[in-house]
Backbone atoms as SQL, in Angstrom:
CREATE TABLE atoms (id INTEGER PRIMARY KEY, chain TEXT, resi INTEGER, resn TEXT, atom TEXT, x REAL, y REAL, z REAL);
INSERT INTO atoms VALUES
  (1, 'A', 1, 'UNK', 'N', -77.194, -4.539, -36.553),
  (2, 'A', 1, 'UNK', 'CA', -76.076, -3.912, -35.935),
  (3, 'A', 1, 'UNK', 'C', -76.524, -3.135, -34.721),
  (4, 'A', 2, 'UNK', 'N', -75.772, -3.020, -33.803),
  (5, 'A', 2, 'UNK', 'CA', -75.730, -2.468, -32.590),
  (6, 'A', 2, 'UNK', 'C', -75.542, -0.895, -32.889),
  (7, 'A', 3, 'UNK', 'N', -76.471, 0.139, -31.923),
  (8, 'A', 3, 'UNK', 'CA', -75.983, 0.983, -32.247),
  (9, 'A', 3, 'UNK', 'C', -74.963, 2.095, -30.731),
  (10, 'A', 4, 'UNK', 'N', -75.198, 2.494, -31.362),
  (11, 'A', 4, 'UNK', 'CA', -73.937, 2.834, -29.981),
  (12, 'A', 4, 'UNK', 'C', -74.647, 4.208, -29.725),
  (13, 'A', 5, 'UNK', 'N', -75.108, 4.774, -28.453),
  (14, 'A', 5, 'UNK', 'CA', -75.524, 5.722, -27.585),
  (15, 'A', 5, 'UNK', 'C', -74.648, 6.705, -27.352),
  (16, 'A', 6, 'UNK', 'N', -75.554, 8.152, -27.423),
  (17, 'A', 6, 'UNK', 'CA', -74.548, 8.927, -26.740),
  (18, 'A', 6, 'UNK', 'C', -73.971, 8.960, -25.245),
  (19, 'A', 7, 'UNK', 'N', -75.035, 8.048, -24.492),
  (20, 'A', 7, 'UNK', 'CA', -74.286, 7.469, -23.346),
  (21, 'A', 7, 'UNK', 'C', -73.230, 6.699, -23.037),
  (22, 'A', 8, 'UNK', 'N', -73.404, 5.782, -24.420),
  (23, 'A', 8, 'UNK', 'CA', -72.349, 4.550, -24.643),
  (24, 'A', 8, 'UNK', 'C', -70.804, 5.339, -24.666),
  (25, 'A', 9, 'UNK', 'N', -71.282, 6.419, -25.350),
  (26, 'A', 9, 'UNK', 'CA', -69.316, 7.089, -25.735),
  (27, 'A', 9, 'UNK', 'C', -69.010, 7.752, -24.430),
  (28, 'A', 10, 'UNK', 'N', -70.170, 8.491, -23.860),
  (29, 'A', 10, 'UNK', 'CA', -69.804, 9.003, -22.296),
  (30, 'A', 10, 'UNK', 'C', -68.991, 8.433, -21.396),
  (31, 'A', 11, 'UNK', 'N', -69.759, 7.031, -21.439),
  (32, 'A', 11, 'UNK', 'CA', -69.570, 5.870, -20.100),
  (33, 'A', 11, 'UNK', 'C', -68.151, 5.871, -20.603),
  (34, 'A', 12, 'UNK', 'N', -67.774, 5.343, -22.030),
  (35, 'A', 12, 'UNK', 'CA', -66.410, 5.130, -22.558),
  (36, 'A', 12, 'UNK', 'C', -65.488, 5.972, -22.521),
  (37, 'A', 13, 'UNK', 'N', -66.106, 7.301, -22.412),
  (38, 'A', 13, 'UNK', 'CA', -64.966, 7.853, -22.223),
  (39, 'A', 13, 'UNK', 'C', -64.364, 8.985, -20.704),
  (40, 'A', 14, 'UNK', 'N', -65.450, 8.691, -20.107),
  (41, 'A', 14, 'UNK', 'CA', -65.376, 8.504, -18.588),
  (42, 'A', 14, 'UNK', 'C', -64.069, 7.397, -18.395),
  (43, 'A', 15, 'UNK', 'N', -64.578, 6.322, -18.683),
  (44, 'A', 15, 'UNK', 'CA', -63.641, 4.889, -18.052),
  (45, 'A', 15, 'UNK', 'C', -62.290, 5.199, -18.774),
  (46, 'A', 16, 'UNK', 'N', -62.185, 5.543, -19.988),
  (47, 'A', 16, 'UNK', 'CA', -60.598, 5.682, -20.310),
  (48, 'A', 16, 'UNK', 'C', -60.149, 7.107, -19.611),
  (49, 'A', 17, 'UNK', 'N', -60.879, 7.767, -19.104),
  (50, 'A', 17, 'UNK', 'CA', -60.925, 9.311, -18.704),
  (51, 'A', 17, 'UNK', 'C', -59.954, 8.358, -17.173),
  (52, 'A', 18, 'UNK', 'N', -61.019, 7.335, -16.551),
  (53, 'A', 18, 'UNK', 'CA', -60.335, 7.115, -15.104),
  (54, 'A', 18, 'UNK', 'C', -59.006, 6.438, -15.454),
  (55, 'A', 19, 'UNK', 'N', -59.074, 5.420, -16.190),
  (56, 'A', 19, 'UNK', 'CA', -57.763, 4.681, -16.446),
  (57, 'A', 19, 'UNK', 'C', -56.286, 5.832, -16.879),
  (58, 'A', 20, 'UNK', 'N', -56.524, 6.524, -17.411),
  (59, 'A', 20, 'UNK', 'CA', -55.154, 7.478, -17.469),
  (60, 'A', 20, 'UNK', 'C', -55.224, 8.496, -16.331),
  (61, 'A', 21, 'UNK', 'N', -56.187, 8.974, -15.337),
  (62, 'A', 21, 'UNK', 'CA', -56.193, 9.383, -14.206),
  (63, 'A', 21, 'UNK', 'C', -55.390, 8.130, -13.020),
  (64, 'A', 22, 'UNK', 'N', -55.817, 7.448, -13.049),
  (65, 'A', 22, 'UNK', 'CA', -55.281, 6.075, -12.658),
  (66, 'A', 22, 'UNK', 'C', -53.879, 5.882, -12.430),
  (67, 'A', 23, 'UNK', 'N', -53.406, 5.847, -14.005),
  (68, 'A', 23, 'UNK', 'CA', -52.246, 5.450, -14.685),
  (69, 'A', 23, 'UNK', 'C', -51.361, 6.906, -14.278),
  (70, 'A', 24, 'UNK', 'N', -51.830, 8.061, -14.009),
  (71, 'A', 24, 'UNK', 'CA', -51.052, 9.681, -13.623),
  (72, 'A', 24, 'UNK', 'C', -50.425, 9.002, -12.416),
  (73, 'A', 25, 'UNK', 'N', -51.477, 8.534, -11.384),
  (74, 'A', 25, 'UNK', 'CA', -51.575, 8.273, -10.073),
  (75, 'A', 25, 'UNK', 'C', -50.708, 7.547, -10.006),
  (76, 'A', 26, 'UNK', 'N', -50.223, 6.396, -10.546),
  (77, 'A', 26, 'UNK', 'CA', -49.669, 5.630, -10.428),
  (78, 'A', 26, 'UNK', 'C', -48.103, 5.748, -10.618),
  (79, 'A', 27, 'UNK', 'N', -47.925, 6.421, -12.597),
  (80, 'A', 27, 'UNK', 'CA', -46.498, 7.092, -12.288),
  (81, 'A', 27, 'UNK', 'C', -46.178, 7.926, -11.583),
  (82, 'A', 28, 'UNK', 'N', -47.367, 8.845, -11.078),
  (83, 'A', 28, 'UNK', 'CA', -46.741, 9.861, -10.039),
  (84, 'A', 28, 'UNK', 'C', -46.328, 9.418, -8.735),
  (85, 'A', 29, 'UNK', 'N', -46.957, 8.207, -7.784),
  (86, 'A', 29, 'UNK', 'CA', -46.531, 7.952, -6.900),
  (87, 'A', 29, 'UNK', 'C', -45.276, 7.016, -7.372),
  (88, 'A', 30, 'UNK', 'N', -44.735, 5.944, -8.380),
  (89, 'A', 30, 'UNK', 'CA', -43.616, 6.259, -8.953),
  (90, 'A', 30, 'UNK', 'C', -42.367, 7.201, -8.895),
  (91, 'A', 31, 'UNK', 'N', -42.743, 7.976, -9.285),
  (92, 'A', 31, 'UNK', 'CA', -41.841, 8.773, -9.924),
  (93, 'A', 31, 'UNK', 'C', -41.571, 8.929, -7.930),
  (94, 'A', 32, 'UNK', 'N', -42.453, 9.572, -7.438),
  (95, 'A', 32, 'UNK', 'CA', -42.106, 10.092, -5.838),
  (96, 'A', 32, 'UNK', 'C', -41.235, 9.091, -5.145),
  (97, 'A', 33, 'UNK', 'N', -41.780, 7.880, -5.480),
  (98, 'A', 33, 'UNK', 'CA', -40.540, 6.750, -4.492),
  (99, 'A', 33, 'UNK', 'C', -39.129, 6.724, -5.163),
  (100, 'A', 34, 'UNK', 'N', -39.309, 6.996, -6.161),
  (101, 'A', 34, 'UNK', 'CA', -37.528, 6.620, -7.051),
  (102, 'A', 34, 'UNK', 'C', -36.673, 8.112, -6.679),
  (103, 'A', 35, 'UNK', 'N', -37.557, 9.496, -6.713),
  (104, 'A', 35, 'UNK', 'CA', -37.363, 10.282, -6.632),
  (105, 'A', 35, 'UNK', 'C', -36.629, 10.464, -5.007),
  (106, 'A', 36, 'UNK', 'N', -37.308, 9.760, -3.995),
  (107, 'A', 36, 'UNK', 'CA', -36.974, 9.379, -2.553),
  (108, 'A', 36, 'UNK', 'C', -35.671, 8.240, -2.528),
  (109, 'A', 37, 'UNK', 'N', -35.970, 7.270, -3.164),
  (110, 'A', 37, 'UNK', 'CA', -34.698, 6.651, -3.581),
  (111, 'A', 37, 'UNK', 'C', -32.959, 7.119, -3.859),
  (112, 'A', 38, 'UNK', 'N', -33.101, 8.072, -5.462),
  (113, 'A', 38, 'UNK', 'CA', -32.424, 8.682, -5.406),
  (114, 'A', 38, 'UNK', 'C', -31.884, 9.944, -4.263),
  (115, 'A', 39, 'UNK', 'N', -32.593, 10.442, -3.718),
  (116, 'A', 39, 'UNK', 'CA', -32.368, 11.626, -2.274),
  (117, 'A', 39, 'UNK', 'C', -31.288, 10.518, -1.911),
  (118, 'A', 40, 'UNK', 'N', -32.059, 9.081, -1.344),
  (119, 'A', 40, 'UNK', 'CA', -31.399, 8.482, -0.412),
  (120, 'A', 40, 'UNK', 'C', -30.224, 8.120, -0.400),
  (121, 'A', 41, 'UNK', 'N', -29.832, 7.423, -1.873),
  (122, 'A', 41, 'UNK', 'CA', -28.571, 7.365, -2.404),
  (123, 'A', 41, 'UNK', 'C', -27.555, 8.378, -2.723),
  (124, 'A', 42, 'UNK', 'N', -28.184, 9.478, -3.022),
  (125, 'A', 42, 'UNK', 'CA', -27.612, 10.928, -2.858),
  (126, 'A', 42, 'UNK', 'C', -26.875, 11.133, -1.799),
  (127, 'A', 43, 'UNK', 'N', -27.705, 11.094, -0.608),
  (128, 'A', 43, 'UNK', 'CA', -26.904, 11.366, 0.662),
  (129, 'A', 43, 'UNK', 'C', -26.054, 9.788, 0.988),
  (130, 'A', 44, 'UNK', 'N', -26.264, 8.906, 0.741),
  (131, 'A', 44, 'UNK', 'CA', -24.621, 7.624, 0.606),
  (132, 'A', 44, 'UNK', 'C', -23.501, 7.870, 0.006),
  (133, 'A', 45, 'UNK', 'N', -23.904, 8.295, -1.083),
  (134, 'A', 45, 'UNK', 'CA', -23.017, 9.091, -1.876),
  (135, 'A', 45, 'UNK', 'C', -21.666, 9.636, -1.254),
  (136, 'A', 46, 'UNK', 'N', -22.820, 10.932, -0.877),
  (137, 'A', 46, 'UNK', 'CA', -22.033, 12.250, -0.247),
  (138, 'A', 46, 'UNK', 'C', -21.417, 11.807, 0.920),
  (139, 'A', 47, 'UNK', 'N', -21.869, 10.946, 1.971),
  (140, 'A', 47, 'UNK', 'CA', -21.372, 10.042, 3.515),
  (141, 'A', 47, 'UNK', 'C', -20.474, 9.425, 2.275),
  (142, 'A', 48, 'UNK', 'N', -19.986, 8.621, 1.226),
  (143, 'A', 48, 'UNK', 'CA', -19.117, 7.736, 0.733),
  (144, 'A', 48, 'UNK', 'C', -18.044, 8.574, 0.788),
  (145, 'A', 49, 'UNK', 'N', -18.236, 9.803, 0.155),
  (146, 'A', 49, 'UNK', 'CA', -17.236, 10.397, -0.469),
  (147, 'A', 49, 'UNK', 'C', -16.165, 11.263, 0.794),
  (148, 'A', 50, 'UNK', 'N', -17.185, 11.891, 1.754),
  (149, 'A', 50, 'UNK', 'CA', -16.964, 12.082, 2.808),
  (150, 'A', 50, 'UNK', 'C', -15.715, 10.870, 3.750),
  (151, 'A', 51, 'UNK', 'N', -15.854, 9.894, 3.872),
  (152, 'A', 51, 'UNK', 'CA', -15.531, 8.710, 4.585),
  (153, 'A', 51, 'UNK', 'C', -13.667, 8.599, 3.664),
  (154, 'A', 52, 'UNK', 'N', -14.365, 8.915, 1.943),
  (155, 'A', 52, 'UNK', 'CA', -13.226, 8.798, 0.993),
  (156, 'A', 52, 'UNK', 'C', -12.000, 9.607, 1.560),
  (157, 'A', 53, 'UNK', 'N', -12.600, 11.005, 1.852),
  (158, 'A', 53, 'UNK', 'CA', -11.507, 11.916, 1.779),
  (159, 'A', 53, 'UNK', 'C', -10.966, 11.841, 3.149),
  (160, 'A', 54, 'UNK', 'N', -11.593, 11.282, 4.165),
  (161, 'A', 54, 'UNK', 'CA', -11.049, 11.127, 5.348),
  (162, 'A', 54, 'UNK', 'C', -10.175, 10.025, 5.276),
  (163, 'A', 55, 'UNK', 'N', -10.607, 8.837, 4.748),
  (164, 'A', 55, 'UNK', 'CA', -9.274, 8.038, 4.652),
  (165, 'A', 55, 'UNK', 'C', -8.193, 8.349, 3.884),
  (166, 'A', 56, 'UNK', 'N', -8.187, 9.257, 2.967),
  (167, 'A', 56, 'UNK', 'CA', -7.196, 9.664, 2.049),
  (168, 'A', 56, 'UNK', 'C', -6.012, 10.641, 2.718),
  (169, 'A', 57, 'UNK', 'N', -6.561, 11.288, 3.412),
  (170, 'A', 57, 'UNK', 'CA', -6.391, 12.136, 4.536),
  (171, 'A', 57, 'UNK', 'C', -5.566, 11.366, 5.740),
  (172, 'A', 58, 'UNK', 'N', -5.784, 9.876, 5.945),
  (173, 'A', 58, 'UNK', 'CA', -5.172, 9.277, 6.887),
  (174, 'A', 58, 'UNK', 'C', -4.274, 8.571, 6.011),
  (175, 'A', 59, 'UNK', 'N', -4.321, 8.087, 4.741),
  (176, 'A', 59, 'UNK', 'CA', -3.103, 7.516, 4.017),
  (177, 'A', 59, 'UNK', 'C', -1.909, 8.645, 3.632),
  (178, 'A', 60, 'UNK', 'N', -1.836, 9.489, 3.472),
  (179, 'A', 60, 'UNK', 'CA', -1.415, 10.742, 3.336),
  (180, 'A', 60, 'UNK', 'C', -0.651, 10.750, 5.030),
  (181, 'A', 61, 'UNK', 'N', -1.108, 11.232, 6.041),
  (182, 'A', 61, 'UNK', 'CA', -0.689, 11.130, 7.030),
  (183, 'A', 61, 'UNK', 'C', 0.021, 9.906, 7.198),
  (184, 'A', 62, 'UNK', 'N', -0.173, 8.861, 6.654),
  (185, 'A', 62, 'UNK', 'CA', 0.695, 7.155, 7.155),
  (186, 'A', 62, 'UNK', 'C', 2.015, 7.234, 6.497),
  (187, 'A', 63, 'UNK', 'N', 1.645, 7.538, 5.119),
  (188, 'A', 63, 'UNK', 'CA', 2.505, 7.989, 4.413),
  (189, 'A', 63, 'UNK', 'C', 4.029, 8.997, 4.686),
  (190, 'A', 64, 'UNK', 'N', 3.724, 9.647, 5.280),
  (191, 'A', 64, 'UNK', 'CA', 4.430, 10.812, 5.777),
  (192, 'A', 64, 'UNK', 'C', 5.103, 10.242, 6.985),
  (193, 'A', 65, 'UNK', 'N', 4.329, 9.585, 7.723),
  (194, 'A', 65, 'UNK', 'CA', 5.287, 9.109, 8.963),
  (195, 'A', 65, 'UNK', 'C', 5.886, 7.660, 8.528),
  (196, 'A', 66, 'UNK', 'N', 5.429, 6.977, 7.411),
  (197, 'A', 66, 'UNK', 'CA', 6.696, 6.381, 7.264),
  (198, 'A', 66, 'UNK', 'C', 7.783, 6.638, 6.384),
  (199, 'A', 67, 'UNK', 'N', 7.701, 7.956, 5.696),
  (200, 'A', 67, 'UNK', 'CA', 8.810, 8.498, 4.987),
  (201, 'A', 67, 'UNK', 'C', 9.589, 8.781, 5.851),
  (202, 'A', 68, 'UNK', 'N', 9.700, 9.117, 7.419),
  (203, 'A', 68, 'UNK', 'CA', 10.176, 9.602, 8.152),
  (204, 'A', 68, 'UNK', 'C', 10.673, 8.360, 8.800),
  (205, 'A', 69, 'UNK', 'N', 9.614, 7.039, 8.879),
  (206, 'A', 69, 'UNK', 'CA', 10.757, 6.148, 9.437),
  (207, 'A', 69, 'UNK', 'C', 11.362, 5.582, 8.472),
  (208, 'A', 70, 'UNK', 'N', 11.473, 5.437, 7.316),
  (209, 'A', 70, 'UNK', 'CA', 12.167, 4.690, 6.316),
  (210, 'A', 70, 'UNK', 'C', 13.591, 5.664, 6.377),
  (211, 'A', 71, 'UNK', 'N', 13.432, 6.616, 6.381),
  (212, 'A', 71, 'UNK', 'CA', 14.736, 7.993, 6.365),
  (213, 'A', 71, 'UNK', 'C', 15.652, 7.297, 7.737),
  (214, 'A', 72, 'UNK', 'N', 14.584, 6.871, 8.578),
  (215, 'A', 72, 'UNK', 'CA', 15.744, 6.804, 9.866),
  (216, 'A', 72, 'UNK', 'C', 16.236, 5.776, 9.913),
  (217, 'A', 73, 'UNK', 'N', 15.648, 4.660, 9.421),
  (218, 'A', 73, 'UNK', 'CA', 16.009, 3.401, 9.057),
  (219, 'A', 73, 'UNK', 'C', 17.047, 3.214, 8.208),
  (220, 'A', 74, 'UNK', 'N', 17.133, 4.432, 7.488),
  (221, 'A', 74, 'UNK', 'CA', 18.339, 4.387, 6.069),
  (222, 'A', 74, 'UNK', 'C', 19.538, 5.292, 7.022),
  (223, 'A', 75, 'UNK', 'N', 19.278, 5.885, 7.747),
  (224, 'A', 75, 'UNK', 'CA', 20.720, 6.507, 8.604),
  (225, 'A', 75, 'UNK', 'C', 21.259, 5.526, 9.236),
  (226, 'A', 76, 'UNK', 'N', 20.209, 4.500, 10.050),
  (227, 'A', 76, 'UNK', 'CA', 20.484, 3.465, 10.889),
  (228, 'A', 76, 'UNK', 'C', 21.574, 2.778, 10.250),
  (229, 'A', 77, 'UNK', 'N', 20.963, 2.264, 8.654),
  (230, 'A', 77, 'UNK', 'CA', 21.706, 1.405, 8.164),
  (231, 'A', 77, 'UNK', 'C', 22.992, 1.601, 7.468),
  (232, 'A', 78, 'UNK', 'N', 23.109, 3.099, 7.626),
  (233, 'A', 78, 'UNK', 'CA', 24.360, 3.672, 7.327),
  (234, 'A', 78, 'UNK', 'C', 25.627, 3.552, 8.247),
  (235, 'A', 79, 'UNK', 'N', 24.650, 4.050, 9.632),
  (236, 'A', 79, 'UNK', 'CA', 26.005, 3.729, 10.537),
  (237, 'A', 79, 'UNK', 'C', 26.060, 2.467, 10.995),
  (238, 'A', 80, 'UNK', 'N', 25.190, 1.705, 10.688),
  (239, 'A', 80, 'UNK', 'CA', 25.774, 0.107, 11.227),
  (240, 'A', 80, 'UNK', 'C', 26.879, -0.614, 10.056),
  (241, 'A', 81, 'UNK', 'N', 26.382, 0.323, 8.622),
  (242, 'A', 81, 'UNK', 'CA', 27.810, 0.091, 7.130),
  (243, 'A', 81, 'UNK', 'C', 28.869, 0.512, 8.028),
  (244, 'A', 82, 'UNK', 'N', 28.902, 1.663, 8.307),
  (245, 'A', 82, 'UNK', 'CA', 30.144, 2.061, 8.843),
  (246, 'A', 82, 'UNK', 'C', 30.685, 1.439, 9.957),
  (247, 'A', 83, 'UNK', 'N', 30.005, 0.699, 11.144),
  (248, 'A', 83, 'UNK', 'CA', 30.750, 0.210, 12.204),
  (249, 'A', 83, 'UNK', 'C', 31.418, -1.287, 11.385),
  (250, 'A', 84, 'UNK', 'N', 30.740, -2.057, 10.318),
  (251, 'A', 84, 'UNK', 'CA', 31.235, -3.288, 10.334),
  (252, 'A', 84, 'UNK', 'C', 32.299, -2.925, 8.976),
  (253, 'A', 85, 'UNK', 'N', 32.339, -1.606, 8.570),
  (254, 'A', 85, 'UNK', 'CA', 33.419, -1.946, 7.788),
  (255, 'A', 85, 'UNK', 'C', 34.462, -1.286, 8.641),
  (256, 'A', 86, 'UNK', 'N', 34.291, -0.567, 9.837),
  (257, 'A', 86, 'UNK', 'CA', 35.028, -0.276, 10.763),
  (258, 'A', 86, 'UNK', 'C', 35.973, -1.881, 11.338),
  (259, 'A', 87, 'UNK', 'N', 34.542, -2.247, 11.773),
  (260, 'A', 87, 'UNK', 'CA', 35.412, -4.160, 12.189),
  (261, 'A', 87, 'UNK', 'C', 35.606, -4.664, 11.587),
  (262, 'A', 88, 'UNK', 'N', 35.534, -4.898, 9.790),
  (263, 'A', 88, 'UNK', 'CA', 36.306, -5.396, 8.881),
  (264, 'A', 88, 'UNK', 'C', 37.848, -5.275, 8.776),
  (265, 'A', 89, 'UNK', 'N', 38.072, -3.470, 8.616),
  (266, 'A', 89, 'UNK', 'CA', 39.288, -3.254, 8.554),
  (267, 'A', 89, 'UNK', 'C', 39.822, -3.777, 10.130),
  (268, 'A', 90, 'UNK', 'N', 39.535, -3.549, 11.140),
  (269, 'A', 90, 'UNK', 'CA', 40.369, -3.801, 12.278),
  (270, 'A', 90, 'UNK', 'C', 40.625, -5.595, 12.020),
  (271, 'A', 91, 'UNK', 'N', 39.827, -6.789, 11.709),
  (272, 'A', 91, 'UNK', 'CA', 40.049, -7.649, 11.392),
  (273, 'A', 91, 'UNK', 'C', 41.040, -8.090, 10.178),
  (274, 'A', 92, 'UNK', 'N', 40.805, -7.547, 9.390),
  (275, 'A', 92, 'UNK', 'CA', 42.019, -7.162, 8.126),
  (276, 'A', 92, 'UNK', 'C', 43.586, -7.131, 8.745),
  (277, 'A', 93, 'UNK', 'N', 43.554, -5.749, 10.030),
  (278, 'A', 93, 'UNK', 'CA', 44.579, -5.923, 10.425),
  (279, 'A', 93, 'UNK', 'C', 45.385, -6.471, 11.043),
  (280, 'A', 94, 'UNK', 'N', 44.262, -7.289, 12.200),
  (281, 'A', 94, 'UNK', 'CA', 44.414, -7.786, 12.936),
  (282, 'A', 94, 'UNK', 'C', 45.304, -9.202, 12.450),
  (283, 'A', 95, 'UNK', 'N', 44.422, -9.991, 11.167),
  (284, 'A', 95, 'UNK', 'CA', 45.279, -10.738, 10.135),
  (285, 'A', 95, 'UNK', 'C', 46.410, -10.336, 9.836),
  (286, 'A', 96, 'UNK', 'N', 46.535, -9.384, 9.454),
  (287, 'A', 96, 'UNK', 'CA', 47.960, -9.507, 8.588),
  (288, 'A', 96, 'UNK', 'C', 48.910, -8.941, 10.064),
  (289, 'A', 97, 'UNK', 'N', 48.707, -8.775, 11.030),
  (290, 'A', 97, 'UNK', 'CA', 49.929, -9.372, 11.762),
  (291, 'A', 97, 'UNK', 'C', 50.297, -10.760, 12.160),
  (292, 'A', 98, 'UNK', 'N', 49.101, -11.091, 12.439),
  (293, 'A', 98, 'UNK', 'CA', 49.138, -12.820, 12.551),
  (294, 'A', 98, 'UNK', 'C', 50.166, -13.177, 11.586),
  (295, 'A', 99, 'UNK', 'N', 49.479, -12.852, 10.387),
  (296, 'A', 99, 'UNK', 'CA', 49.968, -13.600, 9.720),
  (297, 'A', 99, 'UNK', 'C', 51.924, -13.291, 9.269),
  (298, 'A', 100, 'UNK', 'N', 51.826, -12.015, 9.670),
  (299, 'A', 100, 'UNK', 'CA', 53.434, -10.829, 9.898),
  (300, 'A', 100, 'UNK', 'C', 54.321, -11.621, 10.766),
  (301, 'A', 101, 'UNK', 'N', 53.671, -12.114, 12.136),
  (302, 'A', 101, 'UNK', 'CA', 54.199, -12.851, 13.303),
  (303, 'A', 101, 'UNK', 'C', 54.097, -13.903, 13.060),
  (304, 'A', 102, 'UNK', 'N', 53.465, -14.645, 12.319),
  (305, 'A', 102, 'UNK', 'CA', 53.539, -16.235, 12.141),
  (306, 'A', 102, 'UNK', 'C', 54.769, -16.796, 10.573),
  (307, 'A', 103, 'UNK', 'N', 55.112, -15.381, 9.803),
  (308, 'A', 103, 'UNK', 'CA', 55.605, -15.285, 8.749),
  (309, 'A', 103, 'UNK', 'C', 57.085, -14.982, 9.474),
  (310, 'A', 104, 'UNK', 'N', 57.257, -14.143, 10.445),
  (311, 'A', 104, 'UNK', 'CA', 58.857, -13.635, 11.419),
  (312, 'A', 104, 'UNK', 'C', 59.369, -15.295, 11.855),
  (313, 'A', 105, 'UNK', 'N', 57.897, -15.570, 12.572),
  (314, 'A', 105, 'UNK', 'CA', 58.456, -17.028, 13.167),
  (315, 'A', 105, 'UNK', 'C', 58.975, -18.385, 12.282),
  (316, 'A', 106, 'UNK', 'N', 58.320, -18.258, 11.152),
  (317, 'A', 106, 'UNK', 'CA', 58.733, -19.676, 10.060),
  (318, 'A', 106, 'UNK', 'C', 59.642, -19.088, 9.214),
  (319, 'A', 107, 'UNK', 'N', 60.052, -17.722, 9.243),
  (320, 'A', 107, 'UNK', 'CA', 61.475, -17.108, 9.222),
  (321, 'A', 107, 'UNK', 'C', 62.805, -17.399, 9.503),
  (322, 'A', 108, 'UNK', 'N', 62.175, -17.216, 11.193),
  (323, 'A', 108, 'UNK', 'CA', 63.027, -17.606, 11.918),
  (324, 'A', 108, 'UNK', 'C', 63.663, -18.978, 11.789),
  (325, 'A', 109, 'UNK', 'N', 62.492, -19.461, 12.172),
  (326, 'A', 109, 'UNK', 'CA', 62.901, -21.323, 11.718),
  (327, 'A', 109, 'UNK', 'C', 63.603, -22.012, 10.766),
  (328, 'A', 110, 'UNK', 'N', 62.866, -21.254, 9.794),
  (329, 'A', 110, 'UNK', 'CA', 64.165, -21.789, 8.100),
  (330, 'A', 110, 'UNK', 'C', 65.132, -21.280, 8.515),
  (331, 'A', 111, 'UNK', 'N', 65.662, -20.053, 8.762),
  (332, 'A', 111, 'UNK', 'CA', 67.295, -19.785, 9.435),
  (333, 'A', 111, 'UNK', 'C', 67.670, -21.002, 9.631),
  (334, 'A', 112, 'UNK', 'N', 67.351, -20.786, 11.386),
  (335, 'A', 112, 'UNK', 'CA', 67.891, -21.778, 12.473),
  (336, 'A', 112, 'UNK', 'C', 67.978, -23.221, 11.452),
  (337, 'A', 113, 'UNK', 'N', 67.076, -23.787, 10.705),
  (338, 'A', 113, 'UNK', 'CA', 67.432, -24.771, 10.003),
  (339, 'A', 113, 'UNK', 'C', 68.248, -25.127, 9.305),
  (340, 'A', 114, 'UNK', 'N', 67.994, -23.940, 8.367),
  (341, 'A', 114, 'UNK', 'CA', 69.518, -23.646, 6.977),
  (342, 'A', 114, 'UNK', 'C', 70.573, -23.598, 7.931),
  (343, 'A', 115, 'UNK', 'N', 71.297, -22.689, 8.712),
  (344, 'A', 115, 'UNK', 'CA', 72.036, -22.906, 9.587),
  (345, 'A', 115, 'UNK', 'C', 72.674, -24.391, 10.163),
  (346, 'A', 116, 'UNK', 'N', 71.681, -24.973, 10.360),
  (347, 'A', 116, 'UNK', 'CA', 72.297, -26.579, 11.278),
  (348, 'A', 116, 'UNK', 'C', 72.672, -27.243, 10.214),
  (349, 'A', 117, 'UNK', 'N', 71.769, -26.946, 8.668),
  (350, 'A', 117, 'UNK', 'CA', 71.905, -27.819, 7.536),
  (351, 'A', 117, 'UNK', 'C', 73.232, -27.583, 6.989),
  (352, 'A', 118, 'UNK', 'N', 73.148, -25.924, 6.926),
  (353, 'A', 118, 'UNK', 'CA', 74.660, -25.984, 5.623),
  (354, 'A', 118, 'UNK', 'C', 75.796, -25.824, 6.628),
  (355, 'A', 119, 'UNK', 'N', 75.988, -24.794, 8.365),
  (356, 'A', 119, 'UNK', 'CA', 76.961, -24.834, 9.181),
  (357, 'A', 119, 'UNK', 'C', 76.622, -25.728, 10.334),
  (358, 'A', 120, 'UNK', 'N', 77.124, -26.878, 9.863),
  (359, 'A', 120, 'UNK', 'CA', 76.863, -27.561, 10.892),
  (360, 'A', 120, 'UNK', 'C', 78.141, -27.574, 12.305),
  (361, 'A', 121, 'UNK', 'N', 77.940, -27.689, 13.203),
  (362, 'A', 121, 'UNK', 'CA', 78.931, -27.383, 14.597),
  (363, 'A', 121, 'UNK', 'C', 80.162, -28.146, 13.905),
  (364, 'A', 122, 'UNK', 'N', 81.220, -27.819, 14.347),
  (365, 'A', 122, 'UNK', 'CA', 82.259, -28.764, 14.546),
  (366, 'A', 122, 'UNK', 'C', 82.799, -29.320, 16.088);
């Protein structure tokens, strides 16, 4: 059997001594880039949210000016109700004289007819 030196455990434990010195080094520069990462995304974030409230800020404002044209649009369409039921009724009336004067005249006519029919001249 081999025997193993008190140098042998030195050397050994030197080398696992470097490998987790190593392995520090390694998550630590790790940890520093993710750590830089996150910063970076941090500040996207904050520019996202930023960008958020400004457009929210302009829908809000869009909003508002078209409550204001939809309002005027609904007066619009009020008084244009009112002019055509304005020209409805004047058409309404306008009919029923026609039809008043065309009703006097075939009035008239059955008279003058009945007349020739039942007194006829002598």
């Amino acid at each position: 059997m081999s025997t193993v030196t008190e140098s042998d455990l030195k050397r050994l434990e030197d080398l696992i001594n470097n490998r987790f010195n190593e392995l520090d080094r390694k998550i630590d520069g790790t940890r520093d880039y993710l750590d830089k990462k996150i910063e970076s995304l941090d500040k996207k974030i904050d520019y996202l949210d930023k960008k958020i409230e400004s457009l929210d800020k302009k829908i809000d404002s869009v909003d508002k000016k078209l409550d204001v044209y939809v309002a005027k649009t609904d007066e619009q369409l009020k008084g244009i109700e009112k002019r055509l039921d304005s020209i409805d009724n004047r058409i309404n009336t306008v009919t029923f004289g026609i039809f008043s004067v065309v009703g006097v005249f075939a009035g008239g006519i059955l008279a003058i007819m009945a007349k020739i029919v039942f007194f006829p001249n002598p």
